[in-house]
LOZATI-902554 format. One record per atom (N, C-alpha, C, O): residue in three letters; atom name; x, y, z. Coordinates in steps of 0.1 Angstrom, whole numbers, plus 5000, padded with zeros to 4 digits. Example, Ala and Ser with C-alpha at 12.3 -4.5 7.8 and 13.67 -1.06 7.14 Angstrom:
aa|at|east|north|up
ALA|N|5132|4943|5078
ALA|CA|5123|4955|5078
ALA|C|5132|4967|5078
ALA|O|5142|4967|5085
SER|N|5128|4978|5071
SER|CA|5137|4989|5071
SER|C|5129|5000|5079
SER|O|5134|5011|5080
END
This chain:
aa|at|east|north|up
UNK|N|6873|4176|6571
UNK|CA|6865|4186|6564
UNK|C|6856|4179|6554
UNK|O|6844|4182|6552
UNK|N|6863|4169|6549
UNK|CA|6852|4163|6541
UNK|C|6844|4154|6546
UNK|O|6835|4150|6538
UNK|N|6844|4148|6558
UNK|CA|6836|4141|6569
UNK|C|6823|4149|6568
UNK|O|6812|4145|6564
UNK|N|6825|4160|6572
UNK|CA|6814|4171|6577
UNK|C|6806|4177|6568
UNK|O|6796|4184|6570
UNK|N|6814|4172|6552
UNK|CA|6804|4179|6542
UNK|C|6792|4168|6538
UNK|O|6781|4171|6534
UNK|N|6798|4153|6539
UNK|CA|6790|4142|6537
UNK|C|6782|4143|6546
UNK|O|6774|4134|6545
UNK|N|6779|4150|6558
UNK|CA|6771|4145|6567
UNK|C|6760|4157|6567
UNK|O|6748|4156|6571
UNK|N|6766|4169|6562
UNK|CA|6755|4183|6558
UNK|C|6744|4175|6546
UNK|O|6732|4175|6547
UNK|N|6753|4169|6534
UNK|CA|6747|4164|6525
UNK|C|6736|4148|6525
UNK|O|6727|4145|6517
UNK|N|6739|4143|6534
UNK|CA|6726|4131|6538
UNK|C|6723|4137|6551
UNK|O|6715|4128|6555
UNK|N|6722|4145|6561
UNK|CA|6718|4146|6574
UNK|C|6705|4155|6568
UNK|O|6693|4151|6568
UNK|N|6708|4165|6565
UNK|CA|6696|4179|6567
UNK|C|6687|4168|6556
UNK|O|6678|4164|6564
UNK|N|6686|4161|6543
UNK|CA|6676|4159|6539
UNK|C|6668|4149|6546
UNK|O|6656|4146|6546
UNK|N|6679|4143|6552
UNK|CA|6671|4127|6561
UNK|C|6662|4134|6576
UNK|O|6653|4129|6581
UNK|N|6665|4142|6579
UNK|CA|6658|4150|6590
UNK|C|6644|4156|6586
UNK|O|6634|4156|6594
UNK|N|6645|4162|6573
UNK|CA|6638|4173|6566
UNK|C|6625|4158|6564
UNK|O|6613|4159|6567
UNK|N|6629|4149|6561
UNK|CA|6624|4135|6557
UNK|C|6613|4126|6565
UNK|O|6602|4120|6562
UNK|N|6622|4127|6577
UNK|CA|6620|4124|6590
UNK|C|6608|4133|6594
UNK|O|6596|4129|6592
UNK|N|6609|4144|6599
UNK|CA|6600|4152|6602
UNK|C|6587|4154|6597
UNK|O|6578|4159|6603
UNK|N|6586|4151|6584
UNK|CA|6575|4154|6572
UNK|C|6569|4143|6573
UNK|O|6558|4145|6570
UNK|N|6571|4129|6577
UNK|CA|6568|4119|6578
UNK|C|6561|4116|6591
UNK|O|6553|4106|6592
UNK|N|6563|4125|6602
UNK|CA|6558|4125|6615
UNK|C|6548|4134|6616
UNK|O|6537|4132|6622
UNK|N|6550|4143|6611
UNK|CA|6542|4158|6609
UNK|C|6529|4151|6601
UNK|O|6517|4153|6606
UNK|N|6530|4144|6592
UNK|CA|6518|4133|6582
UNK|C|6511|4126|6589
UNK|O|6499|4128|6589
UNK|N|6520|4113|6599
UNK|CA|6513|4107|6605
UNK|C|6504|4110|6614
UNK|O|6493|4105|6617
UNK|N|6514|4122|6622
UNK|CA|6500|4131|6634
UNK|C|6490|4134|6627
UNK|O|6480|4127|6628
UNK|N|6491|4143|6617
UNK|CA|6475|4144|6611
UNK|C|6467|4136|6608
UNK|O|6454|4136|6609
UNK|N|6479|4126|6601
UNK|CA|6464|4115|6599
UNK|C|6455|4110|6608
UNK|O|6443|4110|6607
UNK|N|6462|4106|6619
UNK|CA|6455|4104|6634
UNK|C|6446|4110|6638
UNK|O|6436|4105|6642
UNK|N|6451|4128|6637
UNK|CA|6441|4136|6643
UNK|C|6429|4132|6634
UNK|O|6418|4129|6638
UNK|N|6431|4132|6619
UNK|CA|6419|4132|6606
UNK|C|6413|4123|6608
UNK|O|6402|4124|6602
UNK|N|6414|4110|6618
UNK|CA|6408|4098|6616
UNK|C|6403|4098|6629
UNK|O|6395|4089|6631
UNK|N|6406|4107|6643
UNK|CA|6397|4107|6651
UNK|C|6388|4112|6653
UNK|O|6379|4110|6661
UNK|N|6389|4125|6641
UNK|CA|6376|4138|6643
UNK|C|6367|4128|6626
UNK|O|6358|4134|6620
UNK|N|6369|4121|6624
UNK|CA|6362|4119|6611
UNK|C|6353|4100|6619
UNK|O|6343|4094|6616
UNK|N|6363|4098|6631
UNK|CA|6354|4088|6637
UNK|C|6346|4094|6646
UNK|O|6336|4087|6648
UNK|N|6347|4103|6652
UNK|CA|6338|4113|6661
UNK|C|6325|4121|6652
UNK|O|6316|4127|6657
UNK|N|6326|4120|6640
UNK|CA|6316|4123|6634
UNK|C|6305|4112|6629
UNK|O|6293|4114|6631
UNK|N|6310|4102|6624
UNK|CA|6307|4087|6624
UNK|C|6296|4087|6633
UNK|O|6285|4092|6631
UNK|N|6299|4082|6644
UNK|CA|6296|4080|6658
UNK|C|6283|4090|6659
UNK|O|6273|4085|6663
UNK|N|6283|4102|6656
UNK|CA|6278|4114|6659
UNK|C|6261|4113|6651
UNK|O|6250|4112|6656
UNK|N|6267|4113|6637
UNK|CA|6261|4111|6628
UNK|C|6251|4090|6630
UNK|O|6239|4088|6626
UNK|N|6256|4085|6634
UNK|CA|6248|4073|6638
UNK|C|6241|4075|6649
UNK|O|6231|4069|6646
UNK|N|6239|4080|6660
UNK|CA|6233|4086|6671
UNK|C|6223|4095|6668
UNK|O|6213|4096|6674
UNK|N|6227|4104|6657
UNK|CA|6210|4113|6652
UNK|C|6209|4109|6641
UNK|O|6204|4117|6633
UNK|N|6211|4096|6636
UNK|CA|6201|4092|6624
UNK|C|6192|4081|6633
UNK|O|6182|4077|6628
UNK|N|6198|4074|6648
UNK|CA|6193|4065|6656
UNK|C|6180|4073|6660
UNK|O|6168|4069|6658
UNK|N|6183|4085|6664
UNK|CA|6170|4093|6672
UNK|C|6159|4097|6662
UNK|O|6147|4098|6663
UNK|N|6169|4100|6650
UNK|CA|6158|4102|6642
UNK|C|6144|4095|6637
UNK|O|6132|4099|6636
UNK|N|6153|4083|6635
UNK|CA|6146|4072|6627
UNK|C|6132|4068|6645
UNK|O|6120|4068|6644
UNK|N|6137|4067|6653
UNK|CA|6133|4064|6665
UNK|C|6118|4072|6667
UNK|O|6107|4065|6668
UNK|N|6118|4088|6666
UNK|CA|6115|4099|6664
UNK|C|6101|4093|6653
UNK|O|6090|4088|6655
UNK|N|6106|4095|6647
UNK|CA|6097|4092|6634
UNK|C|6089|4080|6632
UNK|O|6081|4080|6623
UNK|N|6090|4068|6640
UNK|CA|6086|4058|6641
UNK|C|6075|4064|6657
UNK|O|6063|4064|6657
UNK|N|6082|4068|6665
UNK|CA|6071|4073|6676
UNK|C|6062|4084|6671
UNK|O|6054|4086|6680
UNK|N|6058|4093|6660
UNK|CA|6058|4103|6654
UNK|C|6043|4094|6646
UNK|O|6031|4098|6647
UNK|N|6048|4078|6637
UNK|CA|6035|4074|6633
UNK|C|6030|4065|6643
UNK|O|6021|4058|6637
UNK|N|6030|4062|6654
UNK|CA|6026|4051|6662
UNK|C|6015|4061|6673
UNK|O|6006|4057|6679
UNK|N|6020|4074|6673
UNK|CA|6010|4086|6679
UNK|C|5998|4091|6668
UNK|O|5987|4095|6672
UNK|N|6001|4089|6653
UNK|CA|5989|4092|6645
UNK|C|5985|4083|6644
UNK|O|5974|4085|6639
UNK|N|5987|4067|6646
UNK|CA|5978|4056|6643
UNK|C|5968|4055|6661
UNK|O|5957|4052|6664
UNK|N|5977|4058|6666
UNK|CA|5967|4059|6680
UNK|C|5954|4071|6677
UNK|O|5943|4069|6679
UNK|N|5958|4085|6672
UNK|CA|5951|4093|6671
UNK|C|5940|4088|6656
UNK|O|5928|4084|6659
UNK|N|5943|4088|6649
UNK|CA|5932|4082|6639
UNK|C|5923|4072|6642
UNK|O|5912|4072|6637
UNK|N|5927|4060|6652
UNK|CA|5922|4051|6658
UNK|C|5910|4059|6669
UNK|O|5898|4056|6669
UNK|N|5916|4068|6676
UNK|CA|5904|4074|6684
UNK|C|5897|4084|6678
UNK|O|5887|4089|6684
UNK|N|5898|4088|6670
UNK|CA|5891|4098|6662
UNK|C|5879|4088|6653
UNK|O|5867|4091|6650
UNK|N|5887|4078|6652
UNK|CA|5873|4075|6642
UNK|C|5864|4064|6654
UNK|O|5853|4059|6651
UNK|N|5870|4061|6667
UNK|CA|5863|4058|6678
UNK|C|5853|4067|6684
UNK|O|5842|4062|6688
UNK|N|5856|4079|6684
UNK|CA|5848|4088|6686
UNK|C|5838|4091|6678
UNK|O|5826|4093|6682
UNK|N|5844|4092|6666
UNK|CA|5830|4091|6654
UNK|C|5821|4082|6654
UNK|O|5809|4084|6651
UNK|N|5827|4069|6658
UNK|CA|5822|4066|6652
UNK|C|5809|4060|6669
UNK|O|5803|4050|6668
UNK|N|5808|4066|6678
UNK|CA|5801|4068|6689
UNK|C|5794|4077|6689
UNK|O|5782|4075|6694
UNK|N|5798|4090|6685
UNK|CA|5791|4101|6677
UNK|C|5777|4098|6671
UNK|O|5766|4100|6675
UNK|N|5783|4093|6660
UNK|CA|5774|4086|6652
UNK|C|5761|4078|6654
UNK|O|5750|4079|6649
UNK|N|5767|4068|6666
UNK|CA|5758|4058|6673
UNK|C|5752|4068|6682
UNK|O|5743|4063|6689
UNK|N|5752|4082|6686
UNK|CA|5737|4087|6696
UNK|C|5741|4087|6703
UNK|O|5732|4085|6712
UNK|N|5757|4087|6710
UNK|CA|5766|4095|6722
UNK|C|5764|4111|6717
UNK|O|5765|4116|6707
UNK|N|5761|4115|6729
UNK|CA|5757|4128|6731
UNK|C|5771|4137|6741
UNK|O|5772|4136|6753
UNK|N|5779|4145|6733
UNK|CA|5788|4152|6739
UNK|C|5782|4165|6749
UNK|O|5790|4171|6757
UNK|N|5769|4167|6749
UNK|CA|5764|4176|6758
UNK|C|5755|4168|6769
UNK|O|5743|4171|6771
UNK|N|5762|4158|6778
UNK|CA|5756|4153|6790
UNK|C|5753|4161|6802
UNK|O|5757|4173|6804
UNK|N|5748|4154|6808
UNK|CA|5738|4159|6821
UNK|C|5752|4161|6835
UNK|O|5751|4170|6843
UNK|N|5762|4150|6832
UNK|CA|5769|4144|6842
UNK|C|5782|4159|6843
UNK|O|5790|4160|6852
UNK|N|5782|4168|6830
UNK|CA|5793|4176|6831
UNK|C|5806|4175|6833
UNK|O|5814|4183|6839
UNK|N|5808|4159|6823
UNK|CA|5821|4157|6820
UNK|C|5819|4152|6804
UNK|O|5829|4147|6799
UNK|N|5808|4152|6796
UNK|CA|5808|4149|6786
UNK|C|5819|4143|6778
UNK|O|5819|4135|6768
UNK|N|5830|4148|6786
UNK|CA|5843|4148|6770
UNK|C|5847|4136|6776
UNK|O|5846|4126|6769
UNK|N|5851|4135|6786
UNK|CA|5855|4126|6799
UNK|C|5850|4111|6794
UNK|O|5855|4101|6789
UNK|N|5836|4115|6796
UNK|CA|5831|4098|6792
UNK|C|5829|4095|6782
UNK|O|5825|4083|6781
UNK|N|5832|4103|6768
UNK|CA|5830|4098|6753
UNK|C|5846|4094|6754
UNK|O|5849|4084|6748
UNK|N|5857|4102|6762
UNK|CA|5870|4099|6758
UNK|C|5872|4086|6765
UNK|O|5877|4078|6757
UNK|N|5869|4080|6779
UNK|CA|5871|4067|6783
UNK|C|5862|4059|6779
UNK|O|5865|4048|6782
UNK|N|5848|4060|6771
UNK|CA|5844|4050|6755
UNK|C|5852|4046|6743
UNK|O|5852|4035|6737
UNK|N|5858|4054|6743
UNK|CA|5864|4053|6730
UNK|C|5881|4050|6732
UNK|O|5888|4050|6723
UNK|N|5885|4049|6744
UNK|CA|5895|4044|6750
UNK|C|5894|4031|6754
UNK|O|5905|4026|6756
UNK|N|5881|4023|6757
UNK|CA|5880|4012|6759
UNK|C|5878|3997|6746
UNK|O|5878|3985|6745
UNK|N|5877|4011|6736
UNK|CA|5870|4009|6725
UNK|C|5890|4001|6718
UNK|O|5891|3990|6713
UNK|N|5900|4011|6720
UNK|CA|5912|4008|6712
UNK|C|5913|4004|6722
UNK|O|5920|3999|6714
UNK|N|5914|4000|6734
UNK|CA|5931|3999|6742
UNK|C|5935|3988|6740
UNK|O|5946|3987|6744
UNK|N|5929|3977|6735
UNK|CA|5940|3965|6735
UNK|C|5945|3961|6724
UNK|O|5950|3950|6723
UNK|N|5942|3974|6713
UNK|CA|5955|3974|6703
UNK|C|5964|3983|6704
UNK|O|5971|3985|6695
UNK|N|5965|3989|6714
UNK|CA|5980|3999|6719
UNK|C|5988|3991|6720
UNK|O|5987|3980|6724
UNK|N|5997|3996|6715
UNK|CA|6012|3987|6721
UNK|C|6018|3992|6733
UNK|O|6015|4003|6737
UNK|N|6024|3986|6739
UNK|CA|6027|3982|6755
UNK|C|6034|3995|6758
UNK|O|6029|3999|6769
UNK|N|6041|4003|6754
UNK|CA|6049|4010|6757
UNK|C|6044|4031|6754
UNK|O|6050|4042|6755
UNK|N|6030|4024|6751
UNK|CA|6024|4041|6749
UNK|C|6013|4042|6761
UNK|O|6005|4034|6765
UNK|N|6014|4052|6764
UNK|CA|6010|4056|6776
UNK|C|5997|4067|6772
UNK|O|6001|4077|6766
UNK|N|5987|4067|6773
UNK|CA|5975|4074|6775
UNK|C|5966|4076|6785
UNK|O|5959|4067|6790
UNK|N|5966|4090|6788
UNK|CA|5955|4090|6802
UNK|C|5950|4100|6801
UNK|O|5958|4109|6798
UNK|N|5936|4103|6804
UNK|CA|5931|4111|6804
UNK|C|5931|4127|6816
UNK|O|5928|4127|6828
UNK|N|5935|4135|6810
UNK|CA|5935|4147|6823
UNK|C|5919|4155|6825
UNK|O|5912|4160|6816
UNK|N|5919|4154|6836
UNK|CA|5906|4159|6844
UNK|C|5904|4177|6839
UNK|O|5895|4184|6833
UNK|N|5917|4179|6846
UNK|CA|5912|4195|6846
UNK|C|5916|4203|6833
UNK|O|5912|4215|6831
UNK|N|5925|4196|6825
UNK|CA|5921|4198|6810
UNK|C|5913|4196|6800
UNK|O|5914|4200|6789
UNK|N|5904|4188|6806
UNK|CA|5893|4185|6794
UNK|C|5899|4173|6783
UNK|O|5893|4170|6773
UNK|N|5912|4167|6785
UNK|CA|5924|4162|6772
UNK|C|5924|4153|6775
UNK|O|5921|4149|6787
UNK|N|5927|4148|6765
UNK|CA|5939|4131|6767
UNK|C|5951|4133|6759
UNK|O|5953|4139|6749
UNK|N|5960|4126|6767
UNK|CA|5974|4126|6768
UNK|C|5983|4115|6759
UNK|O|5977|4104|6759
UNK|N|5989|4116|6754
UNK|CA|5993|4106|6749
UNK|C|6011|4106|6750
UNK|O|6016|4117|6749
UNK|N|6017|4098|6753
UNK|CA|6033|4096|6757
UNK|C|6036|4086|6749
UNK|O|6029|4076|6745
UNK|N|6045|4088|6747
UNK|CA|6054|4074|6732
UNK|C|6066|4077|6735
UNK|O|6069|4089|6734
UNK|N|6078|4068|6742
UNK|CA|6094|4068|6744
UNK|C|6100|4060|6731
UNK|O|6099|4048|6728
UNK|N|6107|4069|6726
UNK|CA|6117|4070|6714
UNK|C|6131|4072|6717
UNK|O|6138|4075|6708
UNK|N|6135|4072|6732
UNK|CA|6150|4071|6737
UNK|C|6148|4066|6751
UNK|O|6137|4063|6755
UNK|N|6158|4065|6757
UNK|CA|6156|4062|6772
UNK|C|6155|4072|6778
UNK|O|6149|4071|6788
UNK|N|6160|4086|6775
UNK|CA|6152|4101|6784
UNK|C|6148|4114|6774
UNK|O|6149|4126|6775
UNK|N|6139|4105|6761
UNK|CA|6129|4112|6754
UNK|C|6111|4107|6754
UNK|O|6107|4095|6753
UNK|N|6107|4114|6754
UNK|CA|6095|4110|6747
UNK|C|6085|4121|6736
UNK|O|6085|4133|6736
UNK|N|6076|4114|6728
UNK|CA|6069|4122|6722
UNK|C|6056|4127|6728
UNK|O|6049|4117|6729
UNK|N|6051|4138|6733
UNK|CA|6040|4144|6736
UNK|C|6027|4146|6729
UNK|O|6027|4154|6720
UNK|N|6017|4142|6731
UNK|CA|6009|4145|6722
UNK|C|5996|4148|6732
UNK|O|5993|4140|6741
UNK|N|5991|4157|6730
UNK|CA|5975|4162|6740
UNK|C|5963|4163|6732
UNK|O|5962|4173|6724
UNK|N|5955|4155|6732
UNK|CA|5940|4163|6721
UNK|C|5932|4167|6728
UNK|O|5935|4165|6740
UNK|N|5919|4172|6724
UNK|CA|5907|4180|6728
UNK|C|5899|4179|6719
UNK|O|5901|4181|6707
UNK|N|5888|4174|6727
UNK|CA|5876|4169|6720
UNK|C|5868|4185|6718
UNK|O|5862|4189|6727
UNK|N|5868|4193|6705
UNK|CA|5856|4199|6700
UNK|C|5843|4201|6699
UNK|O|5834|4201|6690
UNK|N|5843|4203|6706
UNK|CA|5826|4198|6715
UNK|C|5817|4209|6702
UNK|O|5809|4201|6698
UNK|N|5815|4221|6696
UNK|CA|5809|4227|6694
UNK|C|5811|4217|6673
UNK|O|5801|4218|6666
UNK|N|5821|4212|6669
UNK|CA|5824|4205|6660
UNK|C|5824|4192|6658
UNK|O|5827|4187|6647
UNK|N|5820|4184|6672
UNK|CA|5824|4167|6674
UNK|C|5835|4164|6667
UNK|O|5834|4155|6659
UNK|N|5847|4169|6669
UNK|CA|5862|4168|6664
UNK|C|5872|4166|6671
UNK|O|5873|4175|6679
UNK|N|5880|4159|6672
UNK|CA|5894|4156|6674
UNK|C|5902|4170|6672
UNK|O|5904|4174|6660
UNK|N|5906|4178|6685
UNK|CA|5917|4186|6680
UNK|C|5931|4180|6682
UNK|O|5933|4170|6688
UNK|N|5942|4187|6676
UNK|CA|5958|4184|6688
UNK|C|5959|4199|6691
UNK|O|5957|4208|6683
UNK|N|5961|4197|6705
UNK|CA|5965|4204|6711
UNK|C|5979|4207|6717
UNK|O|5982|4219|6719
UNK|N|5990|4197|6720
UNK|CA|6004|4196|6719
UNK|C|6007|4188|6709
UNK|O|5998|4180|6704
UNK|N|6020|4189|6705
UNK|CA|6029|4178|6694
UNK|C|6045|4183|6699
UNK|O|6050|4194|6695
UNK|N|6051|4175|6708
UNK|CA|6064|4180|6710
UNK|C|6069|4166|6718
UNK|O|6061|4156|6719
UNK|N|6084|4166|6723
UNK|CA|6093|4160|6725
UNK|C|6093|4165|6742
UNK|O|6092|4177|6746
UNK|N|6093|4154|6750
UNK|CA|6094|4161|6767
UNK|C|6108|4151|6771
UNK|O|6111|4141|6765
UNK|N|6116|4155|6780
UNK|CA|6124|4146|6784
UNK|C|6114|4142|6796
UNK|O|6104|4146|6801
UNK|N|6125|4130|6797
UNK|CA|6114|4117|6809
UNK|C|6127|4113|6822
UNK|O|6126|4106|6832
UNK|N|6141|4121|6816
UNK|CA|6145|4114|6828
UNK|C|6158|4128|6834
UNK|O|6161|4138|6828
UNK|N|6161|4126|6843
UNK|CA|6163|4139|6855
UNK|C|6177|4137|6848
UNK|O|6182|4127|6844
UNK|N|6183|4150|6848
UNK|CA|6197|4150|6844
UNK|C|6209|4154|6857
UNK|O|6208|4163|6866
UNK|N|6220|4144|6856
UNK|CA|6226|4150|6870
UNK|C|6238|4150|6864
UNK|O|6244|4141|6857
UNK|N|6242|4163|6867
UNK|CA|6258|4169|6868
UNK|C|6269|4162|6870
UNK|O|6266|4153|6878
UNK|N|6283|4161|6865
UNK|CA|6292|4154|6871
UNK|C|6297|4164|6879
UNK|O|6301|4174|6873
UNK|N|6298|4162|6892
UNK|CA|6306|4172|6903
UNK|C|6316|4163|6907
UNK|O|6317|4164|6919
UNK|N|6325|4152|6901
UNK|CA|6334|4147|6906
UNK|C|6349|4158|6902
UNK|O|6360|4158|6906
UNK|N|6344|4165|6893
UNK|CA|6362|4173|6894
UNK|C|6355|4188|6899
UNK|O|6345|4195|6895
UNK|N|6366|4191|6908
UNK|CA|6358|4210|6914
UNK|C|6365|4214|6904
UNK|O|6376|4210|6900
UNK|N|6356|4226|6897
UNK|CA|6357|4236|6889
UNK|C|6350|4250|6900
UNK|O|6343|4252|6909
UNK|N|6359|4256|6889
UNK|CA|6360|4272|6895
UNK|C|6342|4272|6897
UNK|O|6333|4267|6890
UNK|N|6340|4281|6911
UNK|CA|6326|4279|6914
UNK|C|6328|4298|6920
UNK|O|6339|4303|6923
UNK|N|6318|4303|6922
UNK|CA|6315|4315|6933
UNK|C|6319|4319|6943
UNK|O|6323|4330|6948
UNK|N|6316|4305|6948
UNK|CA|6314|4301|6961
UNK|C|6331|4299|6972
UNK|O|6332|4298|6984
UNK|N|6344|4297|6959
UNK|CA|6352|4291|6966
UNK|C|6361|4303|6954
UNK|O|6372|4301|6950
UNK|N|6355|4312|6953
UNK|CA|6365|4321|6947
UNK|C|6371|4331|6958
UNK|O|6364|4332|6968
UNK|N|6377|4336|6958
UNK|CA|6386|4346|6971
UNK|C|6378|4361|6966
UNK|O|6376|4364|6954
UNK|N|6375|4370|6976
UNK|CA|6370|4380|6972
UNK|C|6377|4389|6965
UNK|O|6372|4400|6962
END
């Protein structure tokens, strides 16, 4: 009888002990995997951001650069009301010929026909890019923007390697 009282008296508190010490450890674990999943998370949109924003000034130094190309063509006695009925067309590939070989390699500009625009593309991820569209103001001799947005550039594909419940394979 007195075996069994020594063993009530060190057993339940060394268990009580035991357990609190396991119960601690799990969480810590769990605490340190959702606080490294944030980490991680948190470096990935300050990467896009910064990315973003660097493509964000590399589209206004291209646009300032043709704006003041165009002005400054304008200026020189280019006439936006030509004979040829692309006016915008040929002051925009003047003044495209005027910057292009201080673009940097990786911005994309081309002119669209049945928009009247030029286009401008800047990649700031591997399946982002920045959009940018202007229009020449023919009635103002001005530079408008006409887009400012974010397009994806690359095709997204599903993982169909595990079947999930579908329509198709459900029983009527």
């Amino acid at each position: 009888m007195n075996r069994s009282r020594k063993f009530m008296a060190m057993g339940i508190p060394s268990l009580i002990l035991i357990f609190a010490v396991l119960t601690m450890g799990v969480l810590s674990l769990l605490s340190y995997g959702t606080s490294r999943s944030d980490r991680l998370s948190s470096e990935q949109s300050l990467f896009l951001t910064q990315n973003y924003y660097s493509a964000c000034e590399k589209a206004t130094g291209v646009y300032t650069r043709l704006a003041a190309a165009l002005d400054s063509l304008l200026a020189g006695g280019e006439s936006p009301d030509a004979a040829d009925g692309t006016p915008a067309a040929r002051l925009f590939e003047a003044a495209l010929s005027s910057i292009r070989q201080d673009l940097p390699e990786d911005i994309g500009l081309f002119y669209e026909e049945g928009e009247n625009s030029l286009a401008l593309e800047v990649p700031f991820s591997s399946s982002q890019s920045l959009r940018a569209v202007f229009s020449l103001d023919e009635s103002e001799n001005t530079l408008s923007v006409l887009e400012w947005h974010t397009i994806v550039t690359s095709e997204w594909n599903p993982d169909t390697s595990l079947k999930v419940y579908s329509r198709e394979t459900a029983a009527p």
